[in-house]
The first five atom37 places (N, CA, C, CB, O) and aatype in JSON, in Angstrom:
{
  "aatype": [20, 20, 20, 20, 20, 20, 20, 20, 20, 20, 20, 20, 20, 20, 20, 20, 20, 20, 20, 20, 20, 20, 20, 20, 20, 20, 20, 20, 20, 20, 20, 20, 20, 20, 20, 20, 20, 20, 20, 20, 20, 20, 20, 20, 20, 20, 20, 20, 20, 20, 20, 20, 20, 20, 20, 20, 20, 20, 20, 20, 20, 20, 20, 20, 20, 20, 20, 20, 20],
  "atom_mask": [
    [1, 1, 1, 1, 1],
    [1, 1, 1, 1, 1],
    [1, 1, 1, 1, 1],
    [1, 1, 1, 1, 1],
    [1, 1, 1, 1, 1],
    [1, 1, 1, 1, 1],
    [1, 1, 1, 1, 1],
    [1, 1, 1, 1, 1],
    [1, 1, 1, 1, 1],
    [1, 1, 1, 1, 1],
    [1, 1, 1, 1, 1],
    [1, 1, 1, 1, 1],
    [1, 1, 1, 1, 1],
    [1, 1, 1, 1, 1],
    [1, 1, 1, 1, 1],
    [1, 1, 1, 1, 1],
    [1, 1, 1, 1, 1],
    [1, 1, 1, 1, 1],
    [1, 1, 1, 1, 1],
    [1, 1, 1, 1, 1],
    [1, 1, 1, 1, 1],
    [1, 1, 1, 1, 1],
    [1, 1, 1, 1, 1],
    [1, 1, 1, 1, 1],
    [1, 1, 1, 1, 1],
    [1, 1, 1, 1, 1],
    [1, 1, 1, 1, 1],
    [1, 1, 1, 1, 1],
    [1, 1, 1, 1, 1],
    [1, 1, 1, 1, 1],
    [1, 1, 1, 1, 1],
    [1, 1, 1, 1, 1],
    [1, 1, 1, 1, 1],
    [1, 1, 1, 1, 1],
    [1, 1, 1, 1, 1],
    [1, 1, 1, 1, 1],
    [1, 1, 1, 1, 1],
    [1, 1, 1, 1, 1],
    [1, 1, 1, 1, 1],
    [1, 1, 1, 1, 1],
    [1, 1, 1, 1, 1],
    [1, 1, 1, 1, 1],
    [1, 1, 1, 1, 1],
    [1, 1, 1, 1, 1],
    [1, 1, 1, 1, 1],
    [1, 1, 1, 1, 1],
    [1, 1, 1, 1, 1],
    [1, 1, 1, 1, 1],
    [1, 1, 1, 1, 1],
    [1, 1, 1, 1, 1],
    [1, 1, 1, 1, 1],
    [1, 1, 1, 1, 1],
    [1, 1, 1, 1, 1],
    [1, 1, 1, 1, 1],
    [1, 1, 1, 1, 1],
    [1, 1, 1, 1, 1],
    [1, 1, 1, 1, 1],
    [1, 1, 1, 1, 1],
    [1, 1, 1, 1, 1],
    [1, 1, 1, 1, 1],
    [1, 1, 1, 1, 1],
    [1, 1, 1, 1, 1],
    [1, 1, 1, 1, 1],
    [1, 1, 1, 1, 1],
    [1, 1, 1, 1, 1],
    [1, 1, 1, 1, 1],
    [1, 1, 1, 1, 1],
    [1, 1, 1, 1, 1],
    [1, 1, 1, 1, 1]
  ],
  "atom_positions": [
    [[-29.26, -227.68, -67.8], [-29.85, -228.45, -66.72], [-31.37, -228.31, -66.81], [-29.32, -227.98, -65.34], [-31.85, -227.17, -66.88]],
    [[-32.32, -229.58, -66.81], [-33.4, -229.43, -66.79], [-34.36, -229.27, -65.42], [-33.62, -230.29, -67.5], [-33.95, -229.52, -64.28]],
    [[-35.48, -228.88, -65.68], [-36.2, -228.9, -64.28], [-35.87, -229.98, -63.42], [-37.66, -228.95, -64.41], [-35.55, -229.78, -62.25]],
    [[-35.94, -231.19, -63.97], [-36.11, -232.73, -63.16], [-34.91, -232.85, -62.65], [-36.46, -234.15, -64.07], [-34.87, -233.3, -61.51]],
    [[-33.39, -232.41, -63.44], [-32.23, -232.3, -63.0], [-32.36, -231.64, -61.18], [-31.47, -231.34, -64.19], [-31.83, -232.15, -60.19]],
    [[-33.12, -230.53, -61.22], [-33.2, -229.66, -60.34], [-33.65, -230.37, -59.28], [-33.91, -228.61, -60.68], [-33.03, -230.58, -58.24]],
    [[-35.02, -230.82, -59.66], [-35.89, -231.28, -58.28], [-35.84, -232.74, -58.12], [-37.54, -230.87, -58.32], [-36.83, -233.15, -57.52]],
    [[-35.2, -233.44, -58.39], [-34.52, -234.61, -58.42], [-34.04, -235.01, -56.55], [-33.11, -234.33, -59.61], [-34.57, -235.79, -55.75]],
    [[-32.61, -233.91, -56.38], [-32.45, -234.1, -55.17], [-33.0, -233.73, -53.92], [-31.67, -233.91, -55.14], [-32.81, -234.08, -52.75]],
    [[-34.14, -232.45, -54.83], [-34.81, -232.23, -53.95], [-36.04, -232.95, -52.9], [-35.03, -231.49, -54.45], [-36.56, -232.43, -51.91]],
    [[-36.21, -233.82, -53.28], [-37.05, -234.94, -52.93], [-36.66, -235.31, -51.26], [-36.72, -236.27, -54.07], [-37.34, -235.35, -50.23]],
    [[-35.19, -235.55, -51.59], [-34.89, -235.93, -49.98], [-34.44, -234.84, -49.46], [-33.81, -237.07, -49.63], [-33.51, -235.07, -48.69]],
    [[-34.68, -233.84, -49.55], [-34.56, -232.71, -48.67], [-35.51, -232.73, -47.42], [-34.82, -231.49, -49.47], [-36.57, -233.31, -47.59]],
    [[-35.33, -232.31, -46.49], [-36.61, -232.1, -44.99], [-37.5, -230.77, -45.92], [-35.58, -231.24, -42.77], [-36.91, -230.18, -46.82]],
    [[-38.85, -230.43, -45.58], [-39.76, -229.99, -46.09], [-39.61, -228.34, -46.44], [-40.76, -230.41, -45.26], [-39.92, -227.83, -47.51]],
    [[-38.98, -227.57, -45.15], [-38.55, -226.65, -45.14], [-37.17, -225.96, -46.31], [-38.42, -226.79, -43.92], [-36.96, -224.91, -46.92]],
    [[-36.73, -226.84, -46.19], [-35.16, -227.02, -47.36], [-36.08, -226.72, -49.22], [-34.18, -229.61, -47.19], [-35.8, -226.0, -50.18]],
    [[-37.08, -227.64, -48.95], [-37.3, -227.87, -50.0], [-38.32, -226.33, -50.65], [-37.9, -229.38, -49.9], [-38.47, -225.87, -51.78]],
    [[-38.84, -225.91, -49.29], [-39.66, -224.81, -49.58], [-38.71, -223.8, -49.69], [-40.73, -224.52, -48.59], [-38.9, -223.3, -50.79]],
    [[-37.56, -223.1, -49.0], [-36.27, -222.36, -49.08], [-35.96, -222.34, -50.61], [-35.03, -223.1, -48.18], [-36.17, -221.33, -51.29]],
    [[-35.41, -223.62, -51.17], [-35.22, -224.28, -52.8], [-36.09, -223.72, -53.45], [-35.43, -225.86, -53.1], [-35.65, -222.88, -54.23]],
    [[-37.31, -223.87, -53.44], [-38.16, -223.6, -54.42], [-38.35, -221.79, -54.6], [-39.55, -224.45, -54.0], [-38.53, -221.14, -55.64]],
    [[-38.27, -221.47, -53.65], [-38.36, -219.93, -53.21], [-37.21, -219.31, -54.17], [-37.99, -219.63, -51.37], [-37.36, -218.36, -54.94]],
    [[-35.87, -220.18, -53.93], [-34.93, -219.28, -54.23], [-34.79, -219.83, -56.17], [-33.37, -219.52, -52.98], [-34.06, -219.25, -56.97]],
    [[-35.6, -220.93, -56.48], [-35.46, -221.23, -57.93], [-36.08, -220.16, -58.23], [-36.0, -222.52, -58.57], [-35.45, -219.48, -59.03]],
    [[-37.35, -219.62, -57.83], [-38.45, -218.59, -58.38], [-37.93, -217.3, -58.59], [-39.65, -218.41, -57.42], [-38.34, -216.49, -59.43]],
    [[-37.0, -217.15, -57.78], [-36.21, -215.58, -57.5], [-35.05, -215.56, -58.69], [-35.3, -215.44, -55.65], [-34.67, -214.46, -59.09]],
    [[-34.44, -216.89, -59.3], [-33.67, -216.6, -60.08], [-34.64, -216.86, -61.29], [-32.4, -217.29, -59.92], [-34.47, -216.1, -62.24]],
    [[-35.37, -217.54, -61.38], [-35.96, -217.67, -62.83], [-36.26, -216.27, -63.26], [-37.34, -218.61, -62.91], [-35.93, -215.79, -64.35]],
    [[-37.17, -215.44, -61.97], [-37.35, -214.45, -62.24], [-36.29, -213.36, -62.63], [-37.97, -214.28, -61.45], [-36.62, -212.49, -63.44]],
    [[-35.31, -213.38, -62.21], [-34.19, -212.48, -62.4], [-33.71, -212.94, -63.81], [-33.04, -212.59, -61.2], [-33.49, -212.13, -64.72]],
    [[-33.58, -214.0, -63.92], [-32.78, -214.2, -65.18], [-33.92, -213.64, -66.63], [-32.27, -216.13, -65.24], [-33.38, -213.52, -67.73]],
    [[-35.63, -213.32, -66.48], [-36.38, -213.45, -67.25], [-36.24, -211.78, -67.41], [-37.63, -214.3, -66.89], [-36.35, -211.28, -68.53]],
    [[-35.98, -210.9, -66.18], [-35.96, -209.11, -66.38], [-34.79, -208.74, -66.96], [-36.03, -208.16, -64.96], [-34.7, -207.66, -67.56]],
    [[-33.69, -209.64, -66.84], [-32.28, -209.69, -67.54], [-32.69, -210.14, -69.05], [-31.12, -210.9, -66.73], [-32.0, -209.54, -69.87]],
    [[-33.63, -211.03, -69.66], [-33.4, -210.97, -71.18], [-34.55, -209.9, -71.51], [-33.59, -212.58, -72.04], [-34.55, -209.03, -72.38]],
    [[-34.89, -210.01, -71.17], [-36.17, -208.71, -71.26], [-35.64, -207.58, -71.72], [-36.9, -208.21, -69.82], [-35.78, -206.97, -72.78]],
    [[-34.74, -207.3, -70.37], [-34.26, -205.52, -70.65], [-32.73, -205.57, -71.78], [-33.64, -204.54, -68.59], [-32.21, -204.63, -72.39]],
    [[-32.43, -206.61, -71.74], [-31.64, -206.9, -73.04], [-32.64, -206.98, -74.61], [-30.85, -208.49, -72.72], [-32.23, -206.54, -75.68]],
    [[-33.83, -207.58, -74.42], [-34.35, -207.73, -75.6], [-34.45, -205.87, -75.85], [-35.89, -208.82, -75.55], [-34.23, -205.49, -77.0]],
    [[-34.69, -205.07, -75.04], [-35.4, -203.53, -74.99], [-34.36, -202.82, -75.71], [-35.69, -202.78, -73.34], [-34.63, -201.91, -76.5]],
    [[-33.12, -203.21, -75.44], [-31.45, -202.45, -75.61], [-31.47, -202.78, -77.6], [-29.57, -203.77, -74.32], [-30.96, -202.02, -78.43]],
    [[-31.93, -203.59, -77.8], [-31.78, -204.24, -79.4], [-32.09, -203.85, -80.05], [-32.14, -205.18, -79.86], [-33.29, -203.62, -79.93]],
    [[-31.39, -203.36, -81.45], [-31.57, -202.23, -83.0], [-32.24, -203.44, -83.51], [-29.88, -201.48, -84.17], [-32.01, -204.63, -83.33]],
    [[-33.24, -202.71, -84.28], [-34.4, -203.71, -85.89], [-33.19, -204.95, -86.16], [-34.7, -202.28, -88.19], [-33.26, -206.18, -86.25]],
    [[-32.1, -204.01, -86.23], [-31.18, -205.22, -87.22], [-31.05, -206.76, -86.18], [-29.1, -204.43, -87.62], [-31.32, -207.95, -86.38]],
    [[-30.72, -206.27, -85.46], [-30.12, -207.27, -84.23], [-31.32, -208.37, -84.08], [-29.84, -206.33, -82.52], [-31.25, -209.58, -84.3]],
    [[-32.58, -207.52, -83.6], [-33.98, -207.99, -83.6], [-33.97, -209.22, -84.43], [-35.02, -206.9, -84.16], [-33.98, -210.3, -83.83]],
    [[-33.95, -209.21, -85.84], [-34.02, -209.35, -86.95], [-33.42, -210.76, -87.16], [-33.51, -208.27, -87.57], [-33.98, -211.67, -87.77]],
    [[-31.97, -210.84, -86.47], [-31.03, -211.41, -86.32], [-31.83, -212.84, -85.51], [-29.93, -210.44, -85.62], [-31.64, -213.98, -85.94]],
    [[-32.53, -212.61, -84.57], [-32.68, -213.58, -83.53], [-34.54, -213.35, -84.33], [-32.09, -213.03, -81.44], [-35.23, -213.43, -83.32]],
    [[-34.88, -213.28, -84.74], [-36.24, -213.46, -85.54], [-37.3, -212.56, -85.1], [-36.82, -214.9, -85.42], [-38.4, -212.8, -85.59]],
    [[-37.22, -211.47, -84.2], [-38.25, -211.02, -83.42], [-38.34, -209.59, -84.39], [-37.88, -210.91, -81.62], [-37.34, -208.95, -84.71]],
    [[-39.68, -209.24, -84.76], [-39.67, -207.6, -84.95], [-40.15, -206.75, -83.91], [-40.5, -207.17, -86.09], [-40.49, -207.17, -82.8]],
    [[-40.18, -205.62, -84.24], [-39.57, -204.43, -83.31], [-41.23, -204.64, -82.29], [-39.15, -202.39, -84.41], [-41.12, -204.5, -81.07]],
    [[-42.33, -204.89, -82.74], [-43.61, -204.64, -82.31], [-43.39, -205.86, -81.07], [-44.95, -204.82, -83.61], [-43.58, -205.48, -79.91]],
    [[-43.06, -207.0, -81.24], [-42.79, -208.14, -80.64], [-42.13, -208.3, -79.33], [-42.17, -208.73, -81.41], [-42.41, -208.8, -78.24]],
    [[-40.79, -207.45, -80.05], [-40.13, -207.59, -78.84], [-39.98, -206.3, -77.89], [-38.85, -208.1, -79.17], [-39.23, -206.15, -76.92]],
    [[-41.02, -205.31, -78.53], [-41.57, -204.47, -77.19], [-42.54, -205.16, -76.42], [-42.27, -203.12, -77.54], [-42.32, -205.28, -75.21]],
    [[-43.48, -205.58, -76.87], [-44.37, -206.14, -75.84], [-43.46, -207.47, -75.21], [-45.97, -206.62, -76.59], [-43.89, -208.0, -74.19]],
    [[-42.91, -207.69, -75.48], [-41.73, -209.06, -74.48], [-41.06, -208.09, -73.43], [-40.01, -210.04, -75.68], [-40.93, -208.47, -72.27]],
    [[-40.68, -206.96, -73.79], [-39.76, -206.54, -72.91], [-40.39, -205.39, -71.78], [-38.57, -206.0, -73.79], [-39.9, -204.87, -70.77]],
    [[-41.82, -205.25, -72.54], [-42.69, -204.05, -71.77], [-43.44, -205.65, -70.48], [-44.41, -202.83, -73.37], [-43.79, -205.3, -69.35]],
    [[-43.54, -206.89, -70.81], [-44.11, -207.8, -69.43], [-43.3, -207.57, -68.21], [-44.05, -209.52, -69.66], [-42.13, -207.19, -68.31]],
    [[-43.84, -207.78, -67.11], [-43.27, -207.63, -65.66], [-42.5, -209.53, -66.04], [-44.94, -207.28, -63.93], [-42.7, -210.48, -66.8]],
    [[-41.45, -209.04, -64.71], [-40.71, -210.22, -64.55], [-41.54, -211.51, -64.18], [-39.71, -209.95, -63.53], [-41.02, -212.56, -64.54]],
    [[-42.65, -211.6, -63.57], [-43.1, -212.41, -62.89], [-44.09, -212.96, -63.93], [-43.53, -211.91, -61.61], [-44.64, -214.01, -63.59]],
    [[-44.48, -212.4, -65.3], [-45.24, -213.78, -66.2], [-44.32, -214.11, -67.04], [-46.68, -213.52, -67.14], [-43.15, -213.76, -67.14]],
    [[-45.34, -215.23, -67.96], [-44.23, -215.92, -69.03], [-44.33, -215.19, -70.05], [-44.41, -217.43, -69.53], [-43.64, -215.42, -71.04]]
  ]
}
């Protein structure tokens, strides 16, 4: 599902709905971003390797706070 998928119906929402929505997209984006993170942290060279990242890489991916990109 893409963003536009998302905020599509949000349009005709009353203003408040839409601010609630947006609140609670931010809270999962964020959650879902400390979830690959601390999965990227759990990962052997090999695995790393597997999905293209080396070890230097995907410490600094997994050492960012949830809240940047």
């Amino acid at each position: 599902m893409t963003r536009t998928d998302l905020t599509a119906p949000m349009l005709s929402l009353p203003p408040v709905s839409r601010l609630v929505f947006a609140v609670a997209h931010k809270v999962m984006t964020w959650e879902l971003r400390r979830q690959a993170r601390r999965g990227i942290a759990k990962l052997d060279t090999h695995l790393l390797r597997d999905i293209g990242l080396d070890p230097m890489t995907a410490a600094q991916e997994a050492q960012k706070p949830f809240w940047r990109d």
